[in-house]
N, C-alpha and C positions, 0 to 999 in steps of 0.2 A: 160693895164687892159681893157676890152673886156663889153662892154654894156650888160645887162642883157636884155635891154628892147628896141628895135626899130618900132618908129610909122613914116610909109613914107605914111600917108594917103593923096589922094588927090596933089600928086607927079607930074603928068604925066609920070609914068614909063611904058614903055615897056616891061622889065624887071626887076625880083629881084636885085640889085645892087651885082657884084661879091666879094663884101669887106665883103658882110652882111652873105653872105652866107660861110665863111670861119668862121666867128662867136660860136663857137661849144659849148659853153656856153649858147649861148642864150636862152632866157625862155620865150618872148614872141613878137610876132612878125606881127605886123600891116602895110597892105598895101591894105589898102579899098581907093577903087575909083579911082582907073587906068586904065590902057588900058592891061593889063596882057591877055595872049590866051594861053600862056603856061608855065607851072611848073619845072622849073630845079633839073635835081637828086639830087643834091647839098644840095635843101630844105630838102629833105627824110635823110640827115645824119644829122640834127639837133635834134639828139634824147634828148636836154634836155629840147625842146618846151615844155608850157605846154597852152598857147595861141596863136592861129592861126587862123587870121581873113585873108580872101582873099574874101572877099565882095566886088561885085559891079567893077567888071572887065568881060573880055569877054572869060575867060577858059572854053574850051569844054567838055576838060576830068579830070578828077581824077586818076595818076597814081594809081599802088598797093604802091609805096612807102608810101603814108601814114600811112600805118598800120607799118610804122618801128616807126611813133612817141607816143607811148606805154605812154607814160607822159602827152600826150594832156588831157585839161578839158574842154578845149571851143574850137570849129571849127567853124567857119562861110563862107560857102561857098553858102550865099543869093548872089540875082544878079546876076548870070552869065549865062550859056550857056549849062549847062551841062545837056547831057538826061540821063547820067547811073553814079551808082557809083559802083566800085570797091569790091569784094565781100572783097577785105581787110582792109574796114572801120570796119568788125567787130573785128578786131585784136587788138582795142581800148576799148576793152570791161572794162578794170581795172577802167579805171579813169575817161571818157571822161563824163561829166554829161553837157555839152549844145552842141547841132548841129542845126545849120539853114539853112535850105537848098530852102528855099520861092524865086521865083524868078526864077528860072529855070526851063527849058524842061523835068524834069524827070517825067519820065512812069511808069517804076518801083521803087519799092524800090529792095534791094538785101536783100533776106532773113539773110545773115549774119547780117544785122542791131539788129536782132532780141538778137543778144550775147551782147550787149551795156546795160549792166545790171546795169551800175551806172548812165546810161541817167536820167535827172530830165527832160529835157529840149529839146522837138523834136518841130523843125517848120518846115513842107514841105508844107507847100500853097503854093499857087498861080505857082503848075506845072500842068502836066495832067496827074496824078495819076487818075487811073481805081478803084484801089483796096489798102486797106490795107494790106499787108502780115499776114498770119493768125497765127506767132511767135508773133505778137505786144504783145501778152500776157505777153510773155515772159522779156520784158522792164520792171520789177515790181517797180523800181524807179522812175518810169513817174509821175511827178505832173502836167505838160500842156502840152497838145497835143493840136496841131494846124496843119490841115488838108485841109483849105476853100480855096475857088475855085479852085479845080478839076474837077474829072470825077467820084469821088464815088457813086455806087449806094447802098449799101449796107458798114454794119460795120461789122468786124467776131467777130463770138460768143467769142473769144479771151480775147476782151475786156473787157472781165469781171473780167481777169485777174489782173487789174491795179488797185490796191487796194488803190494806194495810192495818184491815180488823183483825183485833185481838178478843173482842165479848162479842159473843152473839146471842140473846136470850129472846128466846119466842115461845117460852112455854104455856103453857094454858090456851092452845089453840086450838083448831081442827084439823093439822099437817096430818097427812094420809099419805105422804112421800117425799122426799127428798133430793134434789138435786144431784146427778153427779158432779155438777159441777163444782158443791160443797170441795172438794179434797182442792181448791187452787188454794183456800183462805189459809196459807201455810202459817200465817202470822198467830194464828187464831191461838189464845190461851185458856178461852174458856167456850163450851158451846152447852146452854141447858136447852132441850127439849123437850122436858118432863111434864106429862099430861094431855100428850098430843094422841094420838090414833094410827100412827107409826106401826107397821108390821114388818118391815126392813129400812137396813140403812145401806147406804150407798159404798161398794167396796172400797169407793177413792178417800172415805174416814179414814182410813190408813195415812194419809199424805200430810195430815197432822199433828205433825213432828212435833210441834212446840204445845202441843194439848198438854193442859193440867187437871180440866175436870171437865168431866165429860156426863149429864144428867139425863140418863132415858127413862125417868120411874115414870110406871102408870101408862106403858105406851102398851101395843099387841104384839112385840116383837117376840117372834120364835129361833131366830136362830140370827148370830152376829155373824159377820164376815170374819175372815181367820185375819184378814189387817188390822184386824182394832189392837194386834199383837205389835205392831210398827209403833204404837202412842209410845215410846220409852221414856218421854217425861212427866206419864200421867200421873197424878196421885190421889185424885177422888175421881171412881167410877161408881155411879148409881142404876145400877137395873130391876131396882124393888117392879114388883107388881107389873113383872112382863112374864108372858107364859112359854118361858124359855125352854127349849128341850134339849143344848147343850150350850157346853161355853170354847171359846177358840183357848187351845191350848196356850197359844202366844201370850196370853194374861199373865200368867203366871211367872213369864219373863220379865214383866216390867217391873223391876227393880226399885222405881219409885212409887210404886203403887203404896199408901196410907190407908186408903180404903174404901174397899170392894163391900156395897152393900147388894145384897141377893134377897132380903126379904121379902116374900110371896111371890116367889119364881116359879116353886112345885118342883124343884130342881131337884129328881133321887132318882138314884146314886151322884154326890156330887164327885168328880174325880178326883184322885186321890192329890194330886198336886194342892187342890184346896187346902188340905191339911198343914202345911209352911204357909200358907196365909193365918189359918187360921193362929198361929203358934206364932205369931209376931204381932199376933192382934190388929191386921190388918180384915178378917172378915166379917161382916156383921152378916149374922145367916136366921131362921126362923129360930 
């Protein structure tokens, strides 16, 4: 009788063990935190995987065999070495609803990501991504996207598409501007942007009704649209270290606001409505 499940995390392997890979039953298959640099064709006839973490090992490439495992729901290929993937990642489109990809060299995405129509779950931080592919639209099962510390300077109009994100996080990038399109993600709960090069934000932030936190430290913003007054489910707004030179009165409305952080804004006189922030201990100020 033949394991279902094999976890060789933290092994010192080299390679995938030749017994594991005659396994053809197999459904889920863990070997995070090895020394792995290469992929055996052997792995690609495991077509009953539907778990495959290869985290945190030193593989360069991604064969095309991947896309023979058509039953995948989770891939995790964080941690490694890789600058491209495979335009036959999108051959996963049926099932595959989480990829992690954080942690490696990639530059591009491969527009076939864009056919991963059952993705809830994309993480490409921390590569050097330029750009987003302008199909992301097309992903409409995306609930978090995670994009931070890249190279992006810009979001495509795309975005607007993802009707059914709740996370959005691209911070530590080079965004110099924003979408209007932004204001469709009405689902959206959380949106950080902190660290980007942002000098405004798009008036249609307003449209996000269901926002909870909302992260702009460290941007060049001077002045918010008076819709950031519409958040009324906000509770953490962060505008540290923007060179603000007033605030939308509407803030002061939101009733669920927890906290308003303003440190190194240069913000004086702040207006007096600050003061019932400050008196519920809601503001953190210099």
């Amino acid at each position: 009788m033949t394991a279902r499940r094999i976890d060789l995390n933290r092994a010192g392997l080299l390679a995938i063990p030749a017994d594991v890979l005659l396994q053809q039953d197999l459904e889920s298959l863990s070997v995070f935190q090895n020394a792995l640099t290469e992929l055996p064709d052997a792995l690609w006839r495991l077509t009953q995987l539907t778990t495959l973490n290869l985290g945190d090992n030193e593989i360069t490439s991604l064969p095309d065999g991947v896309g023979n495992l058509t039953k995948l729901t989770m891939l995790d290929l964080g941690h490694n070495a890789l600058t491209q993937l495979p335009d036959a990642i999108g051959k996963l489109k049926a099932r595959l609803n989480f990829l992690y990809l954080s942690h490696n060299q990639l530059i591009p995405l491969p527009e076939s990501l864009g056919r991963l129509s059952a993705l809830t779950y994309l993480n490409a931080s921390d590569n050097q991504l330029a750009a987003l592919h302008h199909n992301i639209g097309d992903m409409q099962a995306l609930v978090e996207l995670r994009a931070y510390r890249n190279q992006l300077t810009v979001l495509p109009d795309s975005i607007a598409a993802l009707s059914r994100l709740k996370e959005l996080h691209v911070q530590q990038n080079k965004l110099v501007s924003l979408p209007e399109q932004l204001g469709n993600l009405t689902q959206l709960r959380e949106l950080d942007l902190s660290d980007n090069q942002l000098t405004a934000l798009p008036a249609s932030i307003g449209n996000l009704s269901k926002l909870r936190r909302l992260n702009l430290r460290n941007n060049r913003v001077t002045a918010l649209p008076s819709s950031l007054g519409n958040l009324r489910e906000l509770t953490h707004l962060d505008l540290r270290a923007n060179p603000l030179s007033a605030l939308p009165d509407g803030i002061h409305e939101i009733t669920t606001l927890e906290k308003l952080d303003l440190r190194w804004c240069g913000l004086e006189p702040l207006p007096r409505w600050v003061d019932s922030l400050r008196a519920r201990g809601t503001l953190v100020y210099n």
